[in-house]
N, C-alpha and C positions, 0 to 999 in steps of 0.2 A: 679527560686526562687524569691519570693515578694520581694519589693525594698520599702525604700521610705524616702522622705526627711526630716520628722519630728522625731524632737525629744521625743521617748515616755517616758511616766510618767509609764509607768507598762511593763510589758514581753508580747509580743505577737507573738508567737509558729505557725509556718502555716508548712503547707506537704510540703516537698520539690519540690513533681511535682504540679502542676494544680488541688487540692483539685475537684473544680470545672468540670474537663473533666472524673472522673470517675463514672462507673454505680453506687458505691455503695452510700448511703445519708454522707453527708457533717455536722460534728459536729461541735458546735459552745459551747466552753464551758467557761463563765467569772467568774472570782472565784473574790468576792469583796473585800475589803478590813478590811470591818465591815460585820457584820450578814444582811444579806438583809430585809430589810421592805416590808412589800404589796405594799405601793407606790413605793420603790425602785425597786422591779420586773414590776413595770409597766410603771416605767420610761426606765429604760433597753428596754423592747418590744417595748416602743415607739420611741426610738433610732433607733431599726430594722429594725421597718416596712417601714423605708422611701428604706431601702438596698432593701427589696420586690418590692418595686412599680420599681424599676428602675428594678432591674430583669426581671419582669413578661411584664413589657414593651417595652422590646426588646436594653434598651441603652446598657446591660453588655453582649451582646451575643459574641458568638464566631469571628461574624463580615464576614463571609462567605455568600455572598448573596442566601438566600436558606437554607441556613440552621438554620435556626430559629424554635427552635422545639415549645412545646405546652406549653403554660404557665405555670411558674412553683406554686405550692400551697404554701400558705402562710406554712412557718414554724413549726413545733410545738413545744409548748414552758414547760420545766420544772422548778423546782427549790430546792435547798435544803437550808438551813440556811444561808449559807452565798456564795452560787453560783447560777449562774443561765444558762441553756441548751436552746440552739436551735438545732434543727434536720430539714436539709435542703434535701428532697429526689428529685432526678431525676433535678436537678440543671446543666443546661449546660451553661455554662457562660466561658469570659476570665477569667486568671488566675489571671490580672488585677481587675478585678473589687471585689478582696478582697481590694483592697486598698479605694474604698468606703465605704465599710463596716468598715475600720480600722479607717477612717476621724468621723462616727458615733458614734463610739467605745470611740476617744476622747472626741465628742463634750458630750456623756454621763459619760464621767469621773467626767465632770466638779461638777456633781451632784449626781453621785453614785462614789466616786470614785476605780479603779480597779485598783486588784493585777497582773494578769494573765489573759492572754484571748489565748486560744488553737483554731486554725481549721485545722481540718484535716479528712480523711475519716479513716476507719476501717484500720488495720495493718499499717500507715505510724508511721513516729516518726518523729514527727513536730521538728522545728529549729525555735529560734530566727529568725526574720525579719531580713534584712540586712538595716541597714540604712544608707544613701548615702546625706547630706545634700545641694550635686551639682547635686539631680538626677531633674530632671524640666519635664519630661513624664510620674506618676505614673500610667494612668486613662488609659484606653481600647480606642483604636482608631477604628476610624469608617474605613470598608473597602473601599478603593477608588470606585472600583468597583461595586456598586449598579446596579438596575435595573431599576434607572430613573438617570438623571442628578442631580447632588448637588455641592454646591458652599458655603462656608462660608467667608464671606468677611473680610480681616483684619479691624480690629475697634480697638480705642481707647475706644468708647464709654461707658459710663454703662448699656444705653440700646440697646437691640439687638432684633431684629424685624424675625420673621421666617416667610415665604410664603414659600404653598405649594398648586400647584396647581396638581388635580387631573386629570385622562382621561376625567371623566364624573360629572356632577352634583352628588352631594350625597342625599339620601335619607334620611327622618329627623332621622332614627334609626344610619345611619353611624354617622351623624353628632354628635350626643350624642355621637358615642364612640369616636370618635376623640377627643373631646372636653373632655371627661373625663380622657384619658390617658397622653393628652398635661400638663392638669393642675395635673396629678399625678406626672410629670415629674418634673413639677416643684415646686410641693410642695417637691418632696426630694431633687431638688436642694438648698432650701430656709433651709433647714434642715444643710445644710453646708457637704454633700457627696462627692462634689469637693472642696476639704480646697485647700489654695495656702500655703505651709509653708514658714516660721516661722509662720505663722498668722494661729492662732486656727480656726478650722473649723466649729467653729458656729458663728465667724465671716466673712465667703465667702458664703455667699450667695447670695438672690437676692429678689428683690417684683416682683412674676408672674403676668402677666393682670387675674384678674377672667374672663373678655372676652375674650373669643375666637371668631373674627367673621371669620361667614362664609357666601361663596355667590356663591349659584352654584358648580362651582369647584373649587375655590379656598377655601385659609383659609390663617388667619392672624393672628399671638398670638405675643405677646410684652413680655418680661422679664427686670424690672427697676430697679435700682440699684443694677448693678453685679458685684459682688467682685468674684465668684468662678473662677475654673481654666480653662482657654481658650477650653481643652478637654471635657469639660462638653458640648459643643455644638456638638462635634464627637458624644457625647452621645444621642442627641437630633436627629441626623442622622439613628440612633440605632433604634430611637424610630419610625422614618418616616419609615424603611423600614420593621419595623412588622406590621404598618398601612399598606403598598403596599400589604405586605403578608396576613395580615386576615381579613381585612375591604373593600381598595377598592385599585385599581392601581393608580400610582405616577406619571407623568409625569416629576415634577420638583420639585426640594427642592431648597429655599437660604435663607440663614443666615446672616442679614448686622447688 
């Protein structure tokens, strides 16, 4: 059952098992407080879409080396007067990485603000969250066990530096995906998807390098001024090893 240390301003109802591990689609339903505006529905999606990118990038997977299935599709999105629907099909992620989506959820209260938020799949009867304000791990951890070497190094720092060197030189097509998936990583991290509570989640973020260099087989990307939650780098772990899996193989990952 979801856990988490902040205190929420609205009801937020999740399935008692791992919404996330079952075949059938994962509904996402936030009932506002006031009648929803056009902007207001498109403030909402815009909330979401950063929970996609971290999805579909491999940080919220299950965390089992290998088993990383096919990306998942963006959402499809409905609305009525004063609520608004997401419908997440074929979604296999931890059970954790609703708690992304829940840091999301707040940082768009702040501007749409919400009564209700439900997810759950077909037949469950969602529950209140349990909230725990001494819980300090809400976020999906990366599996130790990968299929290259990885290291994140204890840091006070704000900024945190990622190398990752590959088997072989990338080809200028790899290099584009890598480079477009790092900076989607972190654009949802900058979006505030690791909150650290008490501290609102659209205050823990971070400024990503727009550069990513690369040279051969390595690769270098920088993340400055980081307030989000130290497991957000597990998540970055997530991200390297759907690169080993559908881009190019890994030899080394570190995080200083």
């Amino acid at each position: 059952m979801l856990a988490t240390p902040y205190a929420l301003p609205f009801v937020f109802e999740v399935s008692p098992r791992n919404p996330w591990g079952a075949p059938q689609p994962v509904d996402l339903v936030l009932e506002a407080v006031q009648p929803l505006s056009a902007k207001d529905a498109e403030r909402l999606q815009d909330n979401v879409f950063p929970f996609w990118l971290l999805a579909s990038g491999g940080a919220l997977s299950l965390g089992a080396p290998g088993a990383l299935g096919p990306e998942p599709a963006q959402p499809t999105f409905s609305k009525t007067p004063q609520s608004a629907r997401f419908i997440f099909d074929k979604w296999a992620l931890n059970e954790r990485a609703s708690h992304c989506l829940l840091c999301l959820l707040l940082a768009a209260h702040s501007s749409v603000p919400l009564k209700r938020v439900r997810l759950a799949t077909a037949g469950d009867a969602p529950q209140p969250v349990r909230v725990d304000p001494k819980l300090t791990d809400p976020y999906p951890r990366a599996s130790p066990k990968q299929p290259f070497s990885w290291n994140i190094e204890d840091s006070e720092s704000d900024v945190r530096e990622l190398h990752i060197t590959f088997a072989h030189p990338l080809s200028t097509e790899q290099q584009d995906i890598v480079s477009t998936e790092l900076k989607s990583f972190g654009a949802a991290l900058a979006s505030g998807a690791y909150g650290v509570a008490p501290v609102a989640p659209e205050d823990c973020g971070c400024l990503p390098s727009e550069d990513v260099e690369i040279s051969g087989n390595e690769v270098h990307w920088s993340l400055e001024d980081c307030r989000f939650h130290p497991d957000a780098l597990e998540g970055l772990i997530g991200v390297c090893a759907a690169l080993h899996q559908r881009v190019a193989p890994i030899l080394d990952v570190t995080i200083d």
